[in-house]
C-alpha positions as a printed NumPy array, in Angstrom:
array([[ 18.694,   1.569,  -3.989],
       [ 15.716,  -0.596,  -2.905],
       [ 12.428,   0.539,  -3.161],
       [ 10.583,   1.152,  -0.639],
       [  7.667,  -0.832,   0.672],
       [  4.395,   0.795,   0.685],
       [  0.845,  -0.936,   3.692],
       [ -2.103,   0.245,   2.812],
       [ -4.504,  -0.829,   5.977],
       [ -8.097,  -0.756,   4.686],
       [-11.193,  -3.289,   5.847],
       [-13.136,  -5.726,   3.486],
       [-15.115,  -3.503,   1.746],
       [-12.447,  -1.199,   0.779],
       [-10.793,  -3.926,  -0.629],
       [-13.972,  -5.201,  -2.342],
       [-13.992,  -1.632,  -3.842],
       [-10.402,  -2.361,  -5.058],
       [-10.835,  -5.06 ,  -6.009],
       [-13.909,  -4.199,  -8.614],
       [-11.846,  -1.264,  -9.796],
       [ -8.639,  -3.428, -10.672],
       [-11.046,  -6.129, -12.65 ],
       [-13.05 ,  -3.255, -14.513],
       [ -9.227,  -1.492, -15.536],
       [ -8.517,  -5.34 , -16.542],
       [-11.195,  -5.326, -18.3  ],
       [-10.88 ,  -2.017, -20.561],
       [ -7.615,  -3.   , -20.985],
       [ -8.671,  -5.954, -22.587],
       [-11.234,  -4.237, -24.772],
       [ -8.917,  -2.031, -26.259],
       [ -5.837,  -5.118, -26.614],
       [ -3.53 ,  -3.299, -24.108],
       [ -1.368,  -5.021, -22.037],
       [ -2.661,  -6.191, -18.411],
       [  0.801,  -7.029, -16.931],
       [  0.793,  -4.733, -14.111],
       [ -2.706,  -4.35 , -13.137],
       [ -3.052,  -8.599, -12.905],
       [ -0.202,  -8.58 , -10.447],
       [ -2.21 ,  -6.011,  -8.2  ],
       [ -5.532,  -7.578,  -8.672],
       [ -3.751, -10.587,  -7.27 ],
       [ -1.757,  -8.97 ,  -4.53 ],
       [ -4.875,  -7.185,  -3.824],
       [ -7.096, -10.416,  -3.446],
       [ -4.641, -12.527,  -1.766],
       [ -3.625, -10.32 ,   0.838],
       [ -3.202, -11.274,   4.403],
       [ -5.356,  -9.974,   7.047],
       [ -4.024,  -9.118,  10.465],
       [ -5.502,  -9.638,  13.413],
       [ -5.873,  -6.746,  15.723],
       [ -4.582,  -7.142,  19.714],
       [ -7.774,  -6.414,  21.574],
       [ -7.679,  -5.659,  25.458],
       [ -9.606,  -7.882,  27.557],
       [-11.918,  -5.675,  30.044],
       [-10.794,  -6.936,  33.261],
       [ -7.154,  -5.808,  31.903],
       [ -8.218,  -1.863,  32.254],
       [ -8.66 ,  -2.438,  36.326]])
């Protein structure tokens, strides 16, 4: 079976938030010579993701 596909919609400082938490996990990991397979992959997919653009009405669309 395929696994499913999680979206997690959050705005910049959220993901700044993330972002700090992955790298501080990374870095106790590290510190205590544990593996950091899985937490560099979502650091990354966490940094590079894409940002959408949201479809905004223009006001004289509402008349």
């Amino acid at each position: 079976m395929k696994d499913a596909e999680r979206v997690l919609t959050i705005d910049i400082y959220e993901q700044g938030v993330m972002v700090n938490a992955l790298n501080e996990l990374r870095n106790d990991l590290i510190q205590e010579e544990r593996p950091t397979d899985a937490v560099d992959e979502l650091l990354l997919k966490t940094i590079d993701a894409p940002a959408k653009k949201l479809k905004r009405r223009k006001q004289d669309e509402a008349r």
